[in-house]
N, C-alpha and C positions, 0 to 999 in steps of 0.2 A: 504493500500500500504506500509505503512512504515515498517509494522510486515511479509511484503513477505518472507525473509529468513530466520525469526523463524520459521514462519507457514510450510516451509519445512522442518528446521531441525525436530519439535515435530512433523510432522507425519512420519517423516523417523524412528522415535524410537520405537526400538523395546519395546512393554511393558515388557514383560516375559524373558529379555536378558536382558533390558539398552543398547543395543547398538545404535548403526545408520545402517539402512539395508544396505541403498543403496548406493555403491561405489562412485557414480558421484557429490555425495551432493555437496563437492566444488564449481563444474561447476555449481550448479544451483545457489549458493548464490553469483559466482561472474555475474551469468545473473541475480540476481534479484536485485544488485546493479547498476548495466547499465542502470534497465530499473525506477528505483528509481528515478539513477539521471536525463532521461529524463521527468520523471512526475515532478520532483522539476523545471526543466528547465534549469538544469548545463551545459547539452550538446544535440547534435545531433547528428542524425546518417546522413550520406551525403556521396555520392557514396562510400560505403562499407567504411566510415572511422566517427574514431571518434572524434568531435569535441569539444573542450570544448567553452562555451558560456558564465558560470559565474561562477568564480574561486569563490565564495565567500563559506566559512564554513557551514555545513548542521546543525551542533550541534549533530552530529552521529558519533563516533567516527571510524568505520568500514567503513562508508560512505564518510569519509571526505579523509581515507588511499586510497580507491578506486580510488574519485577525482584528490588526490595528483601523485597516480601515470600514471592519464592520462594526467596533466598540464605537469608531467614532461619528460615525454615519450621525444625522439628525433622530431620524427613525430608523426602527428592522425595515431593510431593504427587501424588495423582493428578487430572489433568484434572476429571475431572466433579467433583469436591469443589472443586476448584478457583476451575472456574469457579463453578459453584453455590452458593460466596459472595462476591455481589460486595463487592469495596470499596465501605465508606461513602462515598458523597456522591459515587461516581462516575461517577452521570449525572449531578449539577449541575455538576462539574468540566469535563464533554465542552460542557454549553449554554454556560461559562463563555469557555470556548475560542473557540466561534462566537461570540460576543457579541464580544469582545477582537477580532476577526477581522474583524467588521463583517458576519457575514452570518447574524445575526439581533440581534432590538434585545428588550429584558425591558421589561415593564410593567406594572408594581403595580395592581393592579386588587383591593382589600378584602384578603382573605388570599389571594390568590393572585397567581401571577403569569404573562402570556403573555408567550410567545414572537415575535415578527413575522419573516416573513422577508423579509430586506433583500438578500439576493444571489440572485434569483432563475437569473441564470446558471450560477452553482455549481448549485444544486441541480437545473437541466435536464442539466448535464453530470452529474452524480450520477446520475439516473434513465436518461437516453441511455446510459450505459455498462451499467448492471443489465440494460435490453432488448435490449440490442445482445446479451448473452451469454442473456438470458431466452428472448425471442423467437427463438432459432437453432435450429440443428441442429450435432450433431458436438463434437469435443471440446473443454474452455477448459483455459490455464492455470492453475497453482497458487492467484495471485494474485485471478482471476474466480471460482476456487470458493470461494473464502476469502468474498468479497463477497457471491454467490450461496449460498451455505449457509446462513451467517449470517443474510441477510433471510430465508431460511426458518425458521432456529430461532427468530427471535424475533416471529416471524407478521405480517413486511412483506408479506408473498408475498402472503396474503391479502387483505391493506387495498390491494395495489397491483394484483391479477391476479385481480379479484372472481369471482366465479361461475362457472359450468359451462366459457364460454371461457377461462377461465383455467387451469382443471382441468391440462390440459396442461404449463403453464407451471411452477406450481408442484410437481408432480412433476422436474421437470426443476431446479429450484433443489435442491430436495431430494436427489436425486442429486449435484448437483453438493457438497453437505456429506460424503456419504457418501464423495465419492471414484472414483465410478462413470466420471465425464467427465472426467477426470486423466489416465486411462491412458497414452493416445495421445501427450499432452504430453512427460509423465516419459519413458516408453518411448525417445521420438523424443531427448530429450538424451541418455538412456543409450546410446542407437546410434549417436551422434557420438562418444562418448565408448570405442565399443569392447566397451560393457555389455551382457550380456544384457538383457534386456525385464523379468524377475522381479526382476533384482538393483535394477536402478534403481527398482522399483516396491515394494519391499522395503516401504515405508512404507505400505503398504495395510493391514499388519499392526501398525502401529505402531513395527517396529523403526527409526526413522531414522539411528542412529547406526549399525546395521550396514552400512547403505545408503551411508553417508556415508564411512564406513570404504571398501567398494569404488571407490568415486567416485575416492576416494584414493588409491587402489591403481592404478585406470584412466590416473590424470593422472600418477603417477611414473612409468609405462611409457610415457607419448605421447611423439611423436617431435617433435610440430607444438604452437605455444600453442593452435592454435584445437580440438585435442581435450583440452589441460588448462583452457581455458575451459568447455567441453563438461561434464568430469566434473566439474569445481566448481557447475556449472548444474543437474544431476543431483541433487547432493547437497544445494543450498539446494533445490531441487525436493522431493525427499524428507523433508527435515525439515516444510517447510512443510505439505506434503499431510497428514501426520502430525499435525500440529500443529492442521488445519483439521479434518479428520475429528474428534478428540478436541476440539475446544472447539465445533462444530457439535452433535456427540452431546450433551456434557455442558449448553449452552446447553437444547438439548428437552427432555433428562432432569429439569434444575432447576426449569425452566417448570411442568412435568409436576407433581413431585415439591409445587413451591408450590401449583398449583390445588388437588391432591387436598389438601392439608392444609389449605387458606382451606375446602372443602366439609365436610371432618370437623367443622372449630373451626363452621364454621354449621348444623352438625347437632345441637347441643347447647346446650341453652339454662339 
């Protein structure tokens, strides 16, 4: 989870260019901080808004900007606004990381600059885990839809699962943003935990924090840790899925939102 929005940017690079293919990267790295911060437990998503829950420092410096500018907000924002403005400079921050990292190298080439990639092992373990949930059947956890959505909002799916055979694949990444391939996941912690199927899944609608609240309620009545490990499982389940569905939707929606205006502003001369 933590290497989410490297693992987007190294598969967004192109080998044979150094570039970054896909325009939307931004949006995907500010939806893969959103859904960070709900696996860490900083905040929730609760009627289309965002809540912060524990202001405290991730030790992530990218993570921490994210946080800061949701404490500081006026109001809880909502997702798709959200994400659909990325922070300045913060794809050059993510290549920054990887560079510092050793697993890719910059080089000034006139006014531009490529990328190389130097840890080729990372980025087949990057791709192997995308196909291992890509290519499947049946349902992923929280954490794979997060991964899985994301390369769909920001149009990996396509640069990676080209043409008609693909077709398939990419429907099924898409789904998995939506929250469709969750079910089964969440469900299965909620029934260790004692929970009905709907309450643990509560975050289909966005509510996480009512979800989380049950969770709560599960694990002060368990009798055993391994069903208050259960409802605490449930309830990082539920924020995340919430979290993933809202910065998948608002990742496409921005996308969207930018094309049609770059088409108007070129309609006019």
């Amino acid at each position: 989870m933590d290497s989410l929005g490297e693992d987007l940017v190294l598969l967004s690079v192109l080998a044979h260019k150094g570039t970054v293919a896909t325009t939307r990267i931004s949006y995907g790295l500010m939806g893969s901080e959103l859904v960070r911060l709900a696996a860490s437990g900083r905040i929730d998503i609760q009627s289309d808004r965002i809540i912060v829950r524990d202001q405290a420092p991730t030790a992530d410096a990218d993570l921490d900007a994210a946080l800061r500018s949701l404490v500081e907000a006026r109001q809880p924002m909502r997702p798709r606004i959200w994400v659909g403005r990325p922070r300045r400079g913060i794809l050059q921050a993510y290549l920054n990381r990887l560079v510092a990292s050793g697993a890719l190298r910059a080089e000034r080439r006139f006014l531009t600059t490529r990328y190389l990639i130097l840890d080729q092992a990372r980025v087949a373990d990057a791709r192997a885990r995308l196909d291992a949930m890509a290519l499947s059947n049946g349902p992923v956890d929280t954490a794979q839809a997060a991964f899985g959505g994301l390369a769909h909002a920001i149009g990996l799916d396509s640069l990676l699962y080209r043409g008609r055979a693909g077709t398939p694949v990419r429907k099924r990444l898409e789904q998995m943003g939506k929250g469709q391939l969750t079910v089964a996941a969440v469900a299965a912690a909620g029934a260790a935990a004692g929970m009905p199927a709907e309450v643990a899944f509560d975050s289909a609608s966005g509510a996480a924090t009512h979800a989380a609240h049950q969770a709560s309620q599960a694990a002060t009545h368990a009798a055993t840790h391994a069903a208050t490990h259960a409802a605490t499982q449930a309830a990082t389940h539920a924020a995340m899925q919430a979290a993933t569905a809202a910065a998948t939707q608002a990742a496409v929606a921005a996308a969207h939102h930018a094309a049609s205006g770059a088409g108007a502003h070129g309609g006019h001369h």
